[in-house]
C-alpha positions as CSV (number, residue, x, y, z in Angstrom):
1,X,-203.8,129.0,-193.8
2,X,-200.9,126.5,-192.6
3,X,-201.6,125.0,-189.1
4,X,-197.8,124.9,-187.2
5,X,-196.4,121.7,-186.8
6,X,-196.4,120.2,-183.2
7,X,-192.9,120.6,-181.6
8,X,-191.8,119.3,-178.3
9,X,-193.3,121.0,-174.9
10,X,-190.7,123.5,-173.4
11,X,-190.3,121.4,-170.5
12,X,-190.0,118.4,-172.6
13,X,-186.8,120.7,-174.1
14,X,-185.5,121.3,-171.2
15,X,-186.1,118.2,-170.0
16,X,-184.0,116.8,-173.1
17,X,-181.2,119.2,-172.8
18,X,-180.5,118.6,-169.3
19,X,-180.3,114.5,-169.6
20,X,-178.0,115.5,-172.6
21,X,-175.3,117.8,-170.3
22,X,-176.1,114.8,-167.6
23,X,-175.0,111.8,-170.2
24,X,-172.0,114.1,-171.5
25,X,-170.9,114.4,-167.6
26,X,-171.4,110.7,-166.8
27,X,-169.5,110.5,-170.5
28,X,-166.2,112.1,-169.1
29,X,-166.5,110.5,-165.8
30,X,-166.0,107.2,-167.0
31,X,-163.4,108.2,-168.9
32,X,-161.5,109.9,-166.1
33,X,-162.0,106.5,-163.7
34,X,-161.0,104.5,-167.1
35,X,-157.8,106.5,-167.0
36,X,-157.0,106.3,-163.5
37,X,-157.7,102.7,-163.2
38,X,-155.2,102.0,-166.4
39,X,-152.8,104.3,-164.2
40,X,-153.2,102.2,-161.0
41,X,-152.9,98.9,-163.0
42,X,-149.3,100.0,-164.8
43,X,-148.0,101.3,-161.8
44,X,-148.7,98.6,-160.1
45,X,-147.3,96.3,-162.8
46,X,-144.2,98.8,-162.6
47,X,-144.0,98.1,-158.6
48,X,-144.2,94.0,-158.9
49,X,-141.1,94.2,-162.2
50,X,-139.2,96.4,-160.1
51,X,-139.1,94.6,-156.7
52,X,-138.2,91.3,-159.2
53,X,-135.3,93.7,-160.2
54,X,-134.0,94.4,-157.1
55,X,-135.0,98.3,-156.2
56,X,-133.8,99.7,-153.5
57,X,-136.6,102.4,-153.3
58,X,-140.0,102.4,-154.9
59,X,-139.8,106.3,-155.1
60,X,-137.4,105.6,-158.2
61,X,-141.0,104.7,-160.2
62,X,-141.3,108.4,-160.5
63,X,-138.4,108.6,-163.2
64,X,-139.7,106.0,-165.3
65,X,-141.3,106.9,-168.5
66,X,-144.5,104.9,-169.0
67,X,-145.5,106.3,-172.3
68,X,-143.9,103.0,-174.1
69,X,-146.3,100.3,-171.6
70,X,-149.5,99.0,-173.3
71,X,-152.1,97.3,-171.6
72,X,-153.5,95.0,-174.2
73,X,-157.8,93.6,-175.0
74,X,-157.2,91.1,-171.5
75,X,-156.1,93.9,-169.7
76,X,-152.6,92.5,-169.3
77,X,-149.5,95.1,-169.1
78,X,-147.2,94.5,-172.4
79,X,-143.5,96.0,-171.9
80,X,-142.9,96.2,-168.1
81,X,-140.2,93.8,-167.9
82,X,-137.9,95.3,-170.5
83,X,-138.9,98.9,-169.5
84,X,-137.3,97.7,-165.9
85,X,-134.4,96.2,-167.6
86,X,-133.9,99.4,-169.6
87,X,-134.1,101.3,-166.3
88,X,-132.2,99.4,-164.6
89,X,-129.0,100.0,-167.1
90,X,-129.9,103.4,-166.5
91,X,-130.1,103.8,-162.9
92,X,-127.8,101.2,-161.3
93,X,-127.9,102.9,-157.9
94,X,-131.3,102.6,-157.3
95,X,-131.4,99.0,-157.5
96,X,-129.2,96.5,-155.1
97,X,-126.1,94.8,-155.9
98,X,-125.7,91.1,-156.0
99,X,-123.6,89.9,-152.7
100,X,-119.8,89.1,-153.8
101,X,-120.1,87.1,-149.8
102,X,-121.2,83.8,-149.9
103,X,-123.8,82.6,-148.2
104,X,-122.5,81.1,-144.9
105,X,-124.9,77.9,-143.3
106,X,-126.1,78.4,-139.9
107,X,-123.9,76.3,-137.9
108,X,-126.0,72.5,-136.8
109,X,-128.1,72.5,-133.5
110,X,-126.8,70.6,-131.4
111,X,-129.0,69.6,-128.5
112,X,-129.0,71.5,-125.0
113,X,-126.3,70.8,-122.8
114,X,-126.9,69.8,-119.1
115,X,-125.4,71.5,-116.5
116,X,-123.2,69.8,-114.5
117,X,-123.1,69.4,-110.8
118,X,-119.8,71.7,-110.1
119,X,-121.8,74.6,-112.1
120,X,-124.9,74.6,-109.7
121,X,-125.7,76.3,-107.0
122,X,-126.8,74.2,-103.8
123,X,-130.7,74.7,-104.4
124,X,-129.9,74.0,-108.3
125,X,-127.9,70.9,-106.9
126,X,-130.6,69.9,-104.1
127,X,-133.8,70.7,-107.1
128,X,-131.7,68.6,-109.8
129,X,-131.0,65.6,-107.1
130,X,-134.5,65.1,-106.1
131,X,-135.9,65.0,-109.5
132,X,-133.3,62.2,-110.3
133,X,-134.6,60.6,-107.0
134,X,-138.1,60.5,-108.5
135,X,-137.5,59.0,-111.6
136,X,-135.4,55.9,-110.0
């Protein structure tokens, strides 16, 4: 006669399979917020290169091709420069053209005027006079 070897309780099974479908869920989960977050983080190392190029429109993102961007061990975004540049030669219209106009200087400020006497009305002249009267 062979006695049955002791296996786990049902519920203990159960029990077992369910925290295994729960750590396979919690599994893909991180990966899907790992992938989003590496999404953000180019797109938003794509946004800061392409305003330092000169884009007119940040809707012009959507045509780049961000297969060739690595984001190495520090979390750093390899490639977004040259990608830009790349782009850029592609797509002139969607980024600004340098000014062929020089930039003109604001012309010097010169300190108020005062009005003179002919220019006033007779309260203006009458206010004007009596504040000079006070000062004396």
């Amino acid at each position: 006669m062979t006695i049955p070897e002791p296996g786990p309780a049902p519920a203990a099974a159960e029990t077992l399979d369910s925290l295994r479908e729960r750590a396979a869920q919690l599994e893909q989960q991180v990966r899907s917020l790992s992938e989003q977050s590496r999404t953000q983080l180019l797109m938003a190392e794509l946004k800061t290169e392409a305003v330092r190029a000169g884009i007119v429109d940040l809707d012009g993102l959507r045509l780049v091709d961000t297969t060739t961007l690595q984001v190495n061990e520090r979390g750093e975004v390899t490639g977004a420069s040259a990608l830009m540049e790349h782009f850029k030669r592609q797509k002139p219209w969607l980024f600004g053209s340098a000014s062929s106009s020089p930039t003109a200087a604001p012309p010097p400020s010169q300190p108020a005027r005062r009005k003179q006497a002919v220019d006033m009305s007779h309260d203006e002249y009458r206010a004007a006079r009596a504040a000079l009267l006070r000062r004396v």
